[in-house]
C-alpha positions in Angstrom: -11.5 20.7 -1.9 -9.4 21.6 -5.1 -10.3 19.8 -7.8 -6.2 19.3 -8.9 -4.0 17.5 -7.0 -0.6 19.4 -6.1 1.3 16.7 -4.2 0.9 13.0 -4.1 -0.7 12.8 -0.7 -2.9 15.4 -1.0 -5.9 13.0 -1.1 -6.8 9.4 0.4 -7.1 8.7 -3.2 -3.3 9.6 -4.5 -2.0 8.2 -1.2 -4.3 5.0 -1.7 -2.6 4.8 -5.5 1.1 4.9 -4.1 0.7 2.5 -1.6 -0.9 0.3 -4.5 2.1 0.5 -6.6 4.9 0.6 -3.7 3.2 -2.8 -2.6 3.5 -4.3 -6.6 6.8 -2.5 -6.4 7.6 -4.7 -2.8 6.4 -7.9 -4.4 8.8 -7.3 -7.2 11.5 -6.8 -6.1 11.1 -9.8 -3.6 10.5 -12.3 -6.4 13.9 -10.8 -7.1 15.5 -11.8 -3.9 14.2 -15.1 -3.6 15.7 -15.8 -7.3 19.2 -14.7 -5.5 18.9 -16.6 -2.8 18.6 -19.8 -4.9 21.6 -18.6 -7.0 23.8 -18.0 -3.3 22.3 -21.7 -2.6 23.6 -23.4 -5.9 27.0 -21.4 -5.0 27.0 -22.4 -1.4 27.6 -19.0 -0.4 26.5 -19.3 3.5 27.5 -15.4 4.1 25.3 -14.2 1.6 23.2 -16.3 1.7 22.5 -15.4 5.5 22.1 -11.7 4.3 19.2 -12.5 1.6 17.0 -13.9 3.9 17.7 -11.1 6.4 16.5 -9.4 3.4 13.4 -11.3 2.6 12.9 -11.3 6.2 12.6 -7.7 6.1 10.7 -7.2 3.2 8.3 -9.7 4.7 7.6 -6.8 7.2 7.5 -4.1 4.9 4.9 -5.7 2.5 2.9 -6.8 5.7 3.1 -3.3 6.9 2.0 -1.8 3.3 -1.1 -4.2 2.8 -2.0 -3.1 6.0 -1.9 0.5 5.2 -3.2 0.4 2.2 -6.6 -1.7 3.8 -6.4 1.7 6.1 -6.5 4.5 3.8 -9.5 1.9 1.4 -11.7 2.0 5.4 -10.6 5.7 5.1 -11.8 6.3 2.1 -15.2 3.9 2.1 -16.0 6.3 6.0 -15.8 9.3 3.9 -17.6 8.3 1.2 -20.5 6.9 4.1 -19.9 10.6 5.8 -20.5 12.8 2.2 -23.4 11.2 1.3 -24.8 10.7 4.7 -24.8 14.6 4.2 -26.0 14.7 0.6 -28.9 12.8 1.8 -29.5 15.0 5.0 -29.3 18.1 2.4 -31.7 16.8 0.2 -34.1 15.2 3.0 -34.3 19.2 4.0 -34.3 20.5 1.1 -37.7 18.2 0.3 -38.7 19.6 3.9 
């Protein structure tokens, strides 16, 4: 494995990192929303008002489907940690042999 990284996804780690900050990045800008949507409320703007819980709706989804990734590549990376030491051990188990 190289020990620099060349793209963002080269590694469970820098992928594991993105989905970090693109799910703080979600939660953001959702806070953001949701402070809209009480200012289309106050102005009893039904229209847009309609469309900002479409978008919280969505977002919803997308943060769901984020965490849930992000929980993936963390069981990704926590097998291939079990896997590379399973073999670090079997190395030096033979190489006590």
């Amino acid at each position: 494995m190289k020990s620099s990284v060349a793209s963002p996804f080269e590694s469970i780690e820098s992928a594991h990192e993105f989905i970090v900050l693109l799910e703080e990045s979600i939660g953001e800008a959702l806070a953001e929303v949701h402070d809209d949507l009480k200012q289309a409320s106050l102005h009893s703007d039904e229209r847009h008002t309609h469309a900002l819980q479409l978008a919280i709706y969505k977002m919803g989804l997308l943060d769901s489907h984020v965490r849930k990734s992000r929980r993936l590549l963390n069981d990704l990376r926590t097998i291939r940690r079990l896997l590379f030491s399973e073999r670090d051990g079997d190395s030096a188990s033979a190489a006590g042999a």
